[in-house]
C-alpha positions as a LaTeX table, in Angstrom:
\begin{tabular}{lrrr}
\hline
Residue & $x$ (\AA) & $y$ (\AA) & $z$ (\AA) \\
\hline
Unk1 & $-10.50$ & $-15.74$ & $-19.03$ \\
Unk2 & $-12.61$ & $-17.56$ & $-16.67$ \\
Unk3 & $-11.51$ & $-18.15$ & $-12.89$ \\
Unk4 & $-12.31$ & $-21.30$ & $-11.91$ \\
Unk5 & $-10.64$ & $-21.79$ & $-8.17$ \\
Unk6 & $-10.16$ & $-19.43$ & $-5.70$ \\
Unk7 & $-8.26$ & $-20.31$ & $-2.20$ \\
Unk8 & $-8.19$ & $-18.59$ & 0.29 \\
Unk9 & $-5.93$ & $-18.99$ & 3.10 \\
Unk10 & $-5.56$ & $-16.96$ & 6.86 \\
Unk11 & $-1.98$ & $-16.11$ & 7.75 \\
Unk12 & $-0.42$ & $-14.99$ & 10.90 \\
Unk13 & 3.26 & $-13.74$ & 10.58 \\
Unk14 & 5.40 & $-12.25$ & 13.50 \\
Unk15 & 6.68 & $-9.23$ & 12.48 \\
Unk16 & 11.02 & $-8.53$ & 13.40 \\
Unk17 & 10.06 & $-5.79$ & 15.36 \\
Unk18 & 6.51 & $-4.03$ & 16.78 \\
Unk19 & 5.62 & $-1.06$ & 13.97 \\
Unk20 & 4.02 & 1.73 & 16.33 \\
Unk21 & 1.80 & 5.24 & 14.73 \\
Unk22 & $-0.63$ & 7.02 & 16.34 \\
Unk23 & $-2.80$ & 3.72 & 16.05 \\
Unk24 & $-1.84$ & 1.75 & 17.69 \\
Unk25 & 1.30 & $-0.94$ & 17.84 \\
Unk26 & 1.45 & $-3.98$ & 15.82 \\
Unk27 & 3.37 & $-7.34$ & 16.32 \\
Unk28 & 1.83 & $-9.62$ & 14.62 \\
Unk29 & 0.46 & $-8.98$ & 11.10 \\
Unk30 & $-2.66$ & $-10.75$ & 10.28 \\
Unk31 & $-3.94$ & $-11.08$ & 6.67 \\
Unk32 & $-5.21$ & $-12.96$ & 4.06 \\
Unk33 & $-3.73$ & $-14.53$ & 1.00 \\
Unk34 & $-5.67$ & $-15.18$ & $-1.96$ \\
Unk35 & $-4.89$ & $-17.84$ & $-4.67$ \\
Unk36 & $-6.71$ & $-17.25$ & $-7.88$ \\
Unk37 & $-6.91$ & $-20.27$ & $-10.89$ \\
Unk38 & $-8.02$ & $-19.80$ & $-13.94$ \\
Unk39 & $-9.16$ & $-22.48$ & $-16.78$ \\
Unk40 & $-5.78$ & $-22.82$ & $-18.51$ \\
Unk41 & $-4.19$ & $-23.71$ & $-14.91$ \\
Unk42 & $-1.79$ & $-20.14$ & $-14.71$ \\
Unk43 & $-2.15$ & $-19.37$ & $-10.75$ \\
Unk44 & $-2.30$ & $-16.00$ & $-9.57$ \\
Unk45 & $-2.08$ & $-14.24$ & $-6.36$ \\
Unk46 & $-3.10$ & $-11.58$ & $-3.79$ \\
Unk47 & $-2.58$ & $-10.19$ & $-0.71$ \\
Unk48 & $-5.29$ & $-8.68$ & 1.33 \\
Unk49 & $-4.06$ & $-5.34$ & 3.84 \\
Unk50 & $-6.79$ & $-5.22$ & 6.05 \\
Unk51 & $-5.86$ & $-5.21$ & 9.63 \\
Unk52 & $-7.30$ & $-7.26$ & 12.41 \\
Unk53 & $-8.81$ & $-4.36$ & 13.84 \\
Unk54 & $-10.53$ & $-1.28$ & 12.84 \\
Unk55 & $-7.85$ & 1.24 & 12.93 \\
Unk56 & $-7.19$ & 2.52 & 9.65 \\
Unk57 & $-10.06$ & 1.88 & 7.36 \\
Unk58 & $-13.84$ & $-0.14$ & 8.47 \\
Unk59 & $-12.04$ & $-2.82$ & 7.00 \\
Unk60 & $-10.97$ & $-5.87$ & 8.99 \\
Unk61 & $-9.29$ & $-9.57$ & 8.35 \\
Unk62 & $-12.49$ & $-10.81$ & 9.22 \\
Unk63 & $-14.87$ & $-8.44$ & 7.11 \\
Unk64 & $-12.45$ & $-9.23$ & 4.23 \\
Unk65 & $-13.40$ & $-13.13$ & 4.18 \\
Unk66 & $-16.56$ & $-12.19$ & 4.71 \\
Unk67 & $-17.23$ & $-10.07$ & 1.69 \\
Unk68 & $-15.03$ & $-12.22$ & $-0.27$ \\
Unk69 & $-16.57$ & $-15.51$ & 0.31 \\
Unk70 & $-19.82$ & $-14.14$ & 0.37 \\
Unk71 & $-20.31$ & $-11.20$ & $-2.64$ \\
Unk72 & $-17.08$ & $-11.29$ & $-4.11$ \\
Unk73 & $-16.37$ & $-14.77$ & $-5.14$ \\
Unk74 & $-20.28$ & $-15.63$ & $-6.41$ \\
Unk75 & $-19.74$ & $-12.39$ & $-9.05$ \\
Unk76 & $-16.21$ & $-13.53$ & $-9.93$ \\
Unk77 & $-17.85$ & $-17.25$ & $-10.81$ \\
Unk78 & $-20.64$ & $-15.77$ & $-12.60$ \\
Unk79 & $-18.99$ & $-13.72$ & $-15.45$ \\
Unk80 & $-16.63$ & $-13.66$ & $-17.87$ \\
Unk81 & $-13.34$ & $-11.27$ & $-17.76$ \\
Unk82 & $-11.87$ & $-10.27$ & $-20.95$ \\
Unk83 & $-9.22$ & $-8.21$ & $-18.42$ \\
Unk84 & $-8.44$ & $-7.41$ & $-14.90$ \\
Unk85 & $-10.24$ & $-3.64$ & $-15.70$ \\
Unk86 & $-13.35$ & $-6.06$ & $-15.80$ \\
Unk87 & $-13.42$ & $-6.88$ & $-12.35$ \\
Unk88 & $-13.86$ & $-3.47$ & $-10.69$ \\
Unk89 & $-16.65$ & $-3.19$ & $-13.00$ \\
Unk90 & $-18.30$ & $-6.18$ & $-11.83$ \\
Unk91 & $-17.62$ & $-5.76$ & $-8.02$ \\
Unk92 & $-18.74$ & $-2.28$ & $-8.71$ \\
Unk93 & $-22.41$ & $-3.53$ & $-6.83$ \\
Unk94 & $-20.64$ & $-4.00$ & $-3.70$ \\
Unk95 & $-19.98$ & $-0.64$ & $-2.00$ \\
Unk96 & $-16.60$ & 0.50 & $-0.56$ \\
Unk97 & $-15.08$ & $-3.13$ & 0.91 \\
Unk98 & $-11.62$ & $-1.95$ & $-0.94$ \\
Unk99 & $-9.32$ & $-3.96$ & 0.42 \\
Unk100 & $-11.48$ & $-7.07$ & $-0.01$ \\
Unk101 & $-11.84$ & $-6.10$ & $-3.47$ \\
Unk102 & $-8.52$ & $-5.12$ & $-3.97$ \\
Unk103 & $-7.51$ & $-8.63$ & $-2.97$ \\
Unk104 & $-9.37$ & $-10.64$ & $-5.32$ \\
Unk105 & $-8.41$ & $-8.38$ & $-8.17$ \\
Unk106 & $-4.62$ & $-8.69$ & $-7.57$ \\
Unk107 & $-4.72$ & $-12.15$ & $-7.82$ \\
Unk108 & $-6.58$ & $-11.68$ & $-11.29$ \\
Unk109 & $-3.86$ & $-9.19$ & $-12.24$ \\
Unk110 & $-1.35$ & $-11.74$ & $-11.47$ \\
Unk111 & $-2.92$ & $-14.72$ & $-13.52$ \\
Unk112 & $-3.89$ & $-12.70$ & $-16.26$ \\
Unk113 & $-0.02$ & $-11.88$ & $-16.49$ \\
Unk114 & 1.26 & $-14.99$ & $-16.42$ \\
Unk115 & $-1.23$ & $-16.06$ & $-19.04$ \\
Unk116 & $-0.15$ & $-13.57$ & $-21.45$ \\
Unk117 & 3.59 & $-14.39$ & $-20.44$ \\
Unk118 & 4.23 & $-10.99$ & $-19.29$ \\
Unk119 & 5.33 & $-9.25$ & $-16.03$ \\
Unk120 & 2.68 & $-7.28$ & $-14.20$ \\
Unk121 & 4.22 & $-4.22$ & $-14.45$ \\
Unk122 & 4.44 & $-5.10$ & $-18.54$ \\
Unk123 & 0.73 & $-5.47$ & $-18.00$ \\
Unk124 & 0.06 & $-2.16$ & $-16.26$ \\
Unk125 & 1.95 & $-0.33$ & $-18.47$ \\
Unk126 & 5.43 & 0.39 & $-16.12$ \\
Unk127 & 8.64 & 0.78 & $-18.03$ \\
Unk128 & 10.82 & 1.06 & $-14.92$ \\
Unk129 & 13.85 & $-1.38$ & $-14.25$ \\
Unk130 & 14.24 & $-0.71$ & $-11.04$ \\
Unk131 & 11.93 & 1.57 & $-8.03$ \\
Unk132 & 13.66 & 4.01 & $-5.50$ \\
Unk133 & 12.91 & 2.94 & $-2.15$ \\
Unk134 & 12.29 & 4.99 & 0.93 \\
Unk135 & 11.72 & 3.62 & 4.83 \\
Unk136 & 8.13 & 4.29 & 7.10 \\
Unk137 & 9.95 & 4.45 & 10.61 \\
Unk138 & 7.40 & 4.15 & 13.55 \\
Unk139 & 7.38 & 5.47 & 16.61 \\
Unk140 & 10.03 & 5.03 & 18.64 \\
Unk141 & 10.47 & 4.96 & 22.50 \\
Unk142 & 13.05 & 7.51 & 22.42 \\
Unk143 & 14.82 & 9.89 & 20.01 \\
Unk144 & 18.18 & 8.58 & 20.11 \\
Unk145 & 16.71 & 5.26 & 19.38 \\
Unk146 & 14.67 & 7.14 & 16.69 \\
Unk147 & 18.28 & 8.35 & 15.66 \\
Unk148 & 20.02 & 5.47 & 15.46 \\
Unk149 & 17.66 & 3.50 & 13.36 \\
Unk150 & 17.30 & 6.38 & 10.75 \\
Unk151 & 20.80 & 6.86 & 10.44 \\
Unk152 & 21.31 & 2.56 & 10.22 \\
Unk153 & 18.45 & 3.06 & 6.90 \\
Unk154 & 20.17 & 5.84 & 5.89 \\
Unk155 & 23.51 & 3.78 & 5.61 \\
Unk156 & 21.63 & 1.19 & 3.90 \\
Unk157 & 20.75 & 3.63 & 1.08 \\
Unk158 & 17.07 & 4.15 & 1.61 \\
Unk159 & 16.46 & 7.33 & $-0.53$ \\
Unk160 & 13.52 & 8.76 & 2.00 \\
Unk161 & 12.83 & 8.65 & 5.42 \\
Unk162 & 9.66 & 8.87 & 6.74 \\
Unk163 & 8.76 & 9.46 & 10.49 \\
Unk164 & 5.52 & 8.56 & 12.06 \\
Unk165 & 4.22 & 11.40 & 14.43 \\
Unk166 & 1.16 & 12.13 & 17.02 \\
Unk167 & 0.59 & 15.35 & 19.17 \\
Unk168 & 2.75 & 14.43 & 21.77 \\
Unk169 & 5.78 & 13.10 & 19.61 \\
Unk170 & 6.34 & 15.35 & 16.51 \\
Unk171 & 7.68 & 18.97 & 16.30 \\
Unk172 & 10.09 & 18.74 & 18.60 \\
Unk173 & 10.87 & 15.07 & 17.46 \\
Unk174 & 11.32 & 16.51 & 13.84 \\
Unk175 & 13.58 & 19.40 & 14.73 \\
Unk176 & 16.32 & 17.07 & 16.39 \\
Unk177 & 15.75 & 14.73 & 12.93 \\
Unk178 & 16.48 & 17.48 & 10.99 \\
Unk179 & 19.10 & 18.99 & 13.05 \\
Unk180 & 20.65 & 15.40 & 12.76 \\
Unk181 & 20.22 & 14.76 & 9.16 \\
Unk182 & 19.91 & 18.06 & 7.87 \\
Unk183 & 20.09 & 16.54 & 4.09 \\
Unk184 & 18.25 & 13.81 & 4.09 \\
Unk185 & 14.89 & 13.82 & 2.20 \\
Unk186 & 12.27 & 13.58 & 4.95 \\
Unk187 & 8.63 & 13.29 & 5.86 \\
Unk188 & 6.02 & 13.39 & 8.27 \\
Unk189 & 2.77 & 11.01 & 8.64 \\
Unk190 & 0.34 & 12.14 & 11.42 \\
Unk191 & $-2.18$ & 9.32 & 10.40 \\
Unk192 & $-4.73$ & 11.96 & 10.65 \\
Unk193 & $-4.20$ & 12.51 & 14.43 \\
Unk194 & $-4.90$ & 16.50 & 14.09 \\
Unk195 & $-7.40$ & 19.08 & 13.37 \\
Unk196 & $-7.38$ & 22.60 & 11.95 \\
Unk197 & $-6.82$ & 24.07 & 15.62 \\
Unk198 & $-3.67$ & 22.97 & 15.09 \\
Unk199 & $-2.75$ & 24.76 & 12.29 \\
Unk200 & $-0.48$ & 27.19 & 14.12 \\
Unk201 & 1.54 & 24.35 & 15.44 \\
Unk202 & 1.39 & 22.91 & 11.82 \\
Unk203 & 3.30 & 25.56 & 10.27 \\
Unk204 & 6.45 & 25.04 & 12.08 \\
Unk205 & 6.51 & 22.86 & 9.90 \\
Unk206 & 7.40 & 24.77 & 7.31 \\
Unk207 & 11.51 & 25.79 & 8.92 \\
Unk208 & 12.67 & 22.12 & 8.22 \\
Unk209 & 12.01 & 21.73 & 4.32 \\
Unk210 & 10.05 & 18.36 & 4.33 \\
Unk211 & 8.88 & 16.84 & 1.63 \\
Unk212 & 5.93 & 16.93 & 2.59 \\
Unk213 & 2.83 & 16.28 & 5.90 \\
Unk214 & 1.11 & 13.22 & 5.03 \\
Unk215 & $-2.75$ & 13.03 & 5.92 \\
Unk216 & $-2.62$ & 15.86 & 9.10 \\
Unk217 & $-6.51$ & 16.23 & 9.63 \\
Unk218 & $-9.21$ & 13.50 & 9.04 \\
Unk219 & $-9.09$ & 10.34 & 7.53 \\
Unk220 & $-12.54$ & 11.09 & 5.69 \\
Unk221 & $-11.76$ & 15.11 & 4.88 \\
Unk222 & $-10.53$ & 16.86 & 1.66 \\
Unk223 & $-12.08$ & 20.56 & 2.66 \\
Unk224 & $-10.26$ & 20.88 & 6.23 \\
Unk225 & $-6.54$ & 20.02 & 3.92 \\
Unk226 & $-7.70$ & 22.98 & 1.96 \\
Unk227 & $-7.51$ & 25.13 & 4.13 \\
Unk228 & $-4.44$ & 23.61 & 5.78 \\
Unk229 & $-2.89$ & 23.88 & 2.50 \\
Unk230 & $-3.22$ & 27.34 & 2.11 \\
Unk231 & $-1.91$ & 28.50 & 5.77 \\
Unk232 & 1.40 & 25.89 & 5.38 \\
Unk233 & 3.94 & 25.95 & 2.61 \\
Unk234 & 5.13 & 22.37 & 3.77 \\
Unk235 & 3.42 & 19.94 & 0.92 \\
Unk236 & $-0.02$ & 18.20 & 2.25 \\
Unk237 & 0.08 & 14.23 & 0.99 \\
Unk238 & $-3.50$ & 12.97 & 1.22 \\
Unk239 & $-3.54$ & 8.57 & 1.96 \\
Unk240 & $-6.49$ & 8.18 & 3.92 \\
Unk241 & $-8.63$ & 10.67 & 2.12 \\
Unk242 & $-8.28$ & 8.95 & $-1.45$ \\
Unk243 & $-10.28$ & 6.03 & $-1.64$ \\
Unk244 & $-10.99$ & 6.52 & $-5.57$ \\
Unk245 & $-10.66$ & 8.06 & $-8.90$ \\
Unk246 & $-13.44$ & 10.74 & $-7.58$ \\
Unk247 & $-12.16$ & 11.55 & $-4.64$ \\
Unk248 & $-8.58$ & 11.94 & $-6.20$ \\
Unk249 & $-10.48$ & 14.46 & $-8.40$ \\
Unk250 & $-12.37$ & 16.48 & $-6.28$ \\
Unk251 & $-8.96$ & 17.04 & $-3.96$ \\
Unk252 & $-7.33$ & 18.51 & $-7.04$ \\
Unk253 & $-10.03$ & 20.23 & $-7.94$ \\
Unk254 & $-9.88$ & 21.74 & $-4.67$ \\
Unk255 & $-6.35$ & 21.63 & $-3.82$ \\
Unk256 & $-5.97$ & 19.87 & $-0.82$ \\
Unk257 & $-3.24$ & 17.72 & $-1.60$ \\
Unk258 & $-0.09$ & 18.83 & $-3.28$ \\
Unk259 & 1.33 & 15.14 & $-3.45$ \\
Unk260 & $-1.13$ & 12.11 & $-3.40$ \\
Unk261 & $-0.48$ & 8.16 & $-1.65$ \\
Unk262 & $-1.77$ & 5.52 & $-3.86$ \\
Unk263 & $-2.05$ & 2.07 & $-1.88$ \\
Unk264 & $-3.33$ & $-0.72$ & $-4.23$ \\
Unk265 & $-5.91$ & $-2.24$ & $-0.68$ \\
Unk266 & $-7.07$ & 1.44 & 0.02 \\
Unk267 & $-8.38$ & 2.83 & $-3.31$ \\
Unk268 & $-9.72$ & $-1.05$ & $-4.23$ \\
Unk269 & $-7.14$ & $-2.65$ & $-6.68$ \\
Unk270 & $-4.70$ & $-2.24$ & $-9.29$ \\
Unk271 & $-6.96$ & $-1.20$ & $-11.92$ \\
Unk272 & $-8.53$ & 1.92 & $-9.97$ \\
Unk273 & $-4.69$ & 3.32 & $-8.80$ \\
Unk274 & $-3.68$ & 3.17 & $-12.08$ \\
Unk275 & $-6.62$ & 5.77 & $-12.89$ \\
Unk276 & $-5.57$ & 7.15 & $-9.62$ \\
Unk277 & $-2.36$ & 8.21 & $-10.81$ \\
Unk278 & $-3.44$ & 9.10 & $-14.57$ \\
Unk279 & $-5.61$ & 11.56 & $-13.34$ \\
Unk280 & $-2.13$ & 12.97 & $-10.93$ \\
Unk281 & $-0.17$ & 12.95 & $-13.91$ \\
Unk282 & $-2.47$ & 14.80 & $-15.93$ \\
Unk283 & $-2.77$ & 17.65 & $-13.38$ \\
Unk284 & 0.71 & 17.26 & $-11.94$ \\
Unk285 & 0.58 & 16.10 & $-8.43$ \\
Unk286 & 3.41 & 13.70 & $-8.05$ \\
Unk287 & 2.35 & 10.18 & $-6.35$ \\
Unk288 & 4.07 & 7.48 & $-4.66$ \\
Unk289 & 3.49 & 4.12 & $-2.99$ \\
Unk290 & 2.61 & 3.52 & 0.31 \\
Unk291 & 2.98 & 0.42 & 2.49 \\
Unk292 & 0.66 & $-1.39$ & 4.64 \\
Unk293 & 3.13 & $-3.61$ & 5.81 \\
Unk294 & 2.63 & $-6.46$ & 3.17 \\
Unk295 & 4.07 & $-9.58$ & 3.02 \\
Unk296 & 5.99 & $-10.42$ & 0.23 \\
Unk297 & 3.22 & $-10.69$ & $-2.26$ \\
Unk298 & 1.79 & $-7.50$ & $-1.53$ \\
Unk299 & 4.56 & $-5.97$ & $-1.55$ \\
Unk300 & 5.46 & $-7.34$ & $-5.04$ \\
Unk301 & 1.94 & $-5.99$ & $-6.19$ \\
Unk302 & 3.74 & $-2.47$ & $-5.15$ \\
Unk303 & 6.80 & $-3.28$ & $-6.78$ \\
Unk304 & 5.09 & $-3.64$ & $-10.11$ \\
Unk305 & 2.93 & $-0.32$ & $-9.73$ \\
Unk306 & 5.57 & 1.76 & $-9.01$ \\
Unk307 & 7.33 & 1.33 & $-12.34$ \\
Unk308 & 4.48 & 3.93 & $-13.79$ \\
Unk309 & 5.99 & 6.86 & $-14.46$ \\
Unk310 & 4.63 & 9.11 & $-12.59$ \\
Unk311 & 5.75 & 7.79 & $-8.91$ \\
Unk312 & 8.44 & 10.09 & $-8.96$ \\
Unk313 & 8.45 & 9.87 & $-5.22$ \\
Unk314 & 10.25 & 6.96 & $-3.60$ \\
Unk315 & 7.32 & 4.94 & $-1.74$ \\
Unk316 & 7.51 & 2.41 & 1.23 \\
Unk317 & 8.13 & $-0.47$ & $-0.34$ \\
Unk318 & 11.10 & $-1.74$ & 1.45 \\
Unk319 & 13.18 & $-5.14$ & 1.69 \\
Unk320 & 11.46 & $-7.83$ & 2.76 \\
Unk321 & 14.19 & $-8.20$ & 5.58 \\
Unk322 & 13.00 & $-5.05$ & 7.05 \\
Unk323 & 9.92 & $-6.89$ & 8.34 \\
Unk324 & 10.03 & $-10.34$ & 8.22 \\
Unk325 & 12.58 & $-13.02$ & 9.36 \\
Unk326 & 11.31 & $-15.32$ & 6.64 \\
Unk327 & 8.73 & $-13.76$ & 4.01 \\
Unk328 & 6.56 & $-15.65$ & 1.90 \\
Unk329 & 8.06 & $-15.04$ & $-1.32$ \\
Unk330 & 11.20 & $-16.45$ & $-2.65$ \\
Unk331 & 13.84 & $-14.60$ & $-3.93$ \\
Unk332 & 12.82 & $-12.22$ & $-1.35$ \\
Unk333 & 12.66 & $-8.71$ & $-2.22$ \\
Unk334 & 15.94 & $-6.74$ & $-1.87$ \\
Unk335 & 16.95 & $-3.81$ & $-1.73$ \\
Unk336 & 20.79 & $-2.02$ & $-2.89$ \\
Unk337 & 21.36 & 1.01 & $-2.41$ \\
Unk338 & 18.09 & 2.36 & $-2.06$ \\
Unk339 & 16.76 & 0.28 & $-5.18$ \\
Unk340 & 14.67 & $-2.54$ & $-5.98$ \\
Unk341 & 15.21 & $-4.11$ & $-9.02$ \\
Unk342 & 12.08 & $-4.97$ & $-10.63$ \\
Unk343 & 11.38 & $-8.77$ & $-11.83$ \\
Unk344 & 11.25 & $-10.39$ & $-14.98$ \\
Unk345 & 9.45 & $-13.26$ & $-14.50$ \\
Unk346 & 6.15 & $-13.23$ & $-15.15$ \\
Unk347 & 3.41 & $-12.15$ & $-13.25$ \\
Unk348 & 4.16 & $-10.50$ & $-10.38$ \\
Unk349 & 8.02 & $-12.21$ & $-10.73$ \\
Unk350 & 8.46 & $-13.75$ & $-7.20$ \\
Unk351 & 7.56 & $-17.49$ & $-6.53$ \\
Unk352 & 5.31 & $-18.20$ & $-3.63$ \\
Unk353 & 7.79 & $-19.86$ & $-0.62$ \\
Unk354 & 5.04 & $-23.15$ & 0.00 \\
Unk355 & 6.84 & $-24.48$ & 2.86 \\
Unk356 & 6.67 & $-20.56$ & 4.40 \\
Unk357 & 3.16 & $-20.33$ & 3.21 \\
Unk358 & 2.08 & $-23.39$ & 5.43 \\
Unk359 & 4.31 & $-22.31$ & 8.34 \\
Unk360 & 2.38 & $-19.38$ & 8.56 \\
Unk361 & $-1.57$ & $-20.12$ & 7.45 \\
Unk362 & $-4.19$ & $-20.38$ & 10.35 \\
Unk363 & $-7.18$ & $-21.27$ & 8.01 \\
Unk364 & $-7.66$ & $-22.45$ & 4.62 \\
Unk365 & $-10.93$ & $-22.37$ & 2.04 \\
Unk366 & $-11.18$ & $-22.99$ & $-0.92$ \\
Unk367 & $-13.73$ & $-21.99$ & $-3.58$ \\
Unk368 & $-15.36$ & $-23.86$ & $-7.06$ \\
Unk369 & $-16.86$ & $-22.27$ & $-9.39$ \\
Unk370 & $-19.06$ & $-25.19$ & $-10.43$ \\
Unk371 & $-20.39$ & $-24.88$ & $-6.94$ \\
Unk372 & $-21.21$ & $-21.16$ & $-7.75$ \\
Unk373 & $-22.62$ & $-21.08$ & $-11.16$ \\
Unk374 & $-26.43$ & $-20.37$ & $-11.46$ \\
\hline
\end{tabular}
């Protein structure tokens, strides 16, 4: 298999409503979306997660095109891939730059698919038919607005809630939830906006039967959840802590993380969660899929990991609707009853929405490889 075009476009898209964490609060969702053409013409795509700022990883829109036009896209030209589990190997020079990776290889994924006339989650090895869905839920200006809009996904079958929570807006917050809902399967993420001082708060956690605390303490920490761990009974879910296959390890190893978040842009492609959730299944820590609020593409990248069997949990892959007035995808993805049907078609099984792709690009470059080859 030998890429020999890659375009790369900027995109821009408002999102339906601002998504607020501890972060910060986002309106408009920057990205980019990568185009990947191989010799035989089969065109495959990929989604970049990156923000436009700093917040969650190092990683940026900006640093993304950077790396990729400048390291990634001279390696990809340069070598031959027998499979996508190729190209982690070659990027494997560059350090960290996950989400840049991550981008280039999903588009890889997604050609190599189609060029074996299979569905990506045929080529990752998913069996699944259809994914449980649950909802991220950010935070909101009041608790009765918080209210309404859980019980509105609740009504629309979501099969997990999940609540986004900072010093100042979580205990409490999470008692009237559960007092509200006192059935519903829910969660916390703190987006790593506490430290073991808080550990006494922490463990009233334990009274309102979560599911689980995703990433309390520090984005960069396995040794603080530990601890944590072992003075809370509520499950700890490490996201921002796993970045790869080793540091997945080493938090077994040490138990910091009863459950485990695999996002595709964080841990630096397709081919690396997959190893990401062997390793769970082997020692078993269930895993699910979080969202970085893709686009449709993206989020169809998600769709197709999730069928592995070990995502017992329901991740945050939710309807396009829930984000987007138009997506980029067509059909969109949809959601019934707290499903998502997974697609046949091959590849990644949606069809890119051109006229929605244009509406929405800021910048567009595109790559040769017989302007690359040495």
């Amino acid at each position: 298999m030998q890429i020999e075009k890659i375009i790369v476009r900027r995109m821009k898209m408002r999102m339906k409503t601002p998504f607020t964490t501890s972060f910060g609060t986002m309106i408009d969702k920057h990205f980019l979306l990568l185009e990947a053409i191989d010799e035989l013409g089969n065109r495959g795509w990929g989604e970049s997660v990156a923000f436009d700022a700093p917040w969650y990883t190092e990683e940026t829109v900006d640093t993304n095109f950077h790396i990729i036009k400048d390291f990634l896209v001279p390696i990809l030209f340069n070598c031959h891939i027998e499979h996508p589990d190729d190209v982690s190997e070659r990027f494997s020079p560059i350090r960290r730059n996950n989400m840049a990776k991550a981008a280039v290889e999903g588009a890889i994924w997604d050609a190599y698919a189609k060029r074996n006339r299979t569905t990506l989650a045929e080529a990752l090895g998913g069996k699944r038919k259809r994914i449980e869905v649950g909802i991220s839920i950010g935070i909101q200006g009041s608790l009765s607005d918080l209210i309404s809009i859980v019980q509105k996904y609740i009504d629309e079958g979501y099969k997990r809630i999940k609540v986004k929570i900072k010093p100042d807006a979580d205990i409490e917050v999470l008692k009237q939830l559960r007092k509200a809902f006192p059935d519903v399967p829910l969660m916390a993420d703190a987006n790593s906006s506490y430290s073991l001082a808080d550990a006494e708060k922490l463990k009233q956690l334990d009274s309102l039967d979560l599911l689980m605390i995703e990433q309390p303490l520090a984005h960069d920490d396995i040794i603080d959840h530990a601890k944590l761990q072992k003075m809370i009974q509520t499950p700890i879910c490490l996201d921002e802590s796993i970045t790869s296959l080793e540091d997945a390890r080493k938090a077994i190893e040490i138990g910091s993380a009863g459950v485990i978040n695999i996002k595709i842009g964080r841990v630096g492609g397709l081919t690396e969660a997959k190893k990401i959730h062997d390793i769970c299944f082997e020692h078993g820590i269930p895993v699910w899929c979080g969202g970085m609020l893709e686009a449709g593409v993206g989020r169809a990248h998600n769709i197709a990991l999730t069928t592995l069997p070990n995502f017992i949990l329901p991740g945050d892959t939710a309807g396009s609707s829930r984000y987007w007035d138009q997506d980029i995808i067509q059909p969109e993805v949809v959601v019934e009853d707290g499903y998502i049907s997974v697609p046949t078609a091959f590849g990644i099984g949606y069809e890119p929405n051109i006229e929605m792709v244009e509406k929405f690009t800021t910048g567009i470059w595109q790559f040769n490889r017989n302007d690359f080859i040495s």
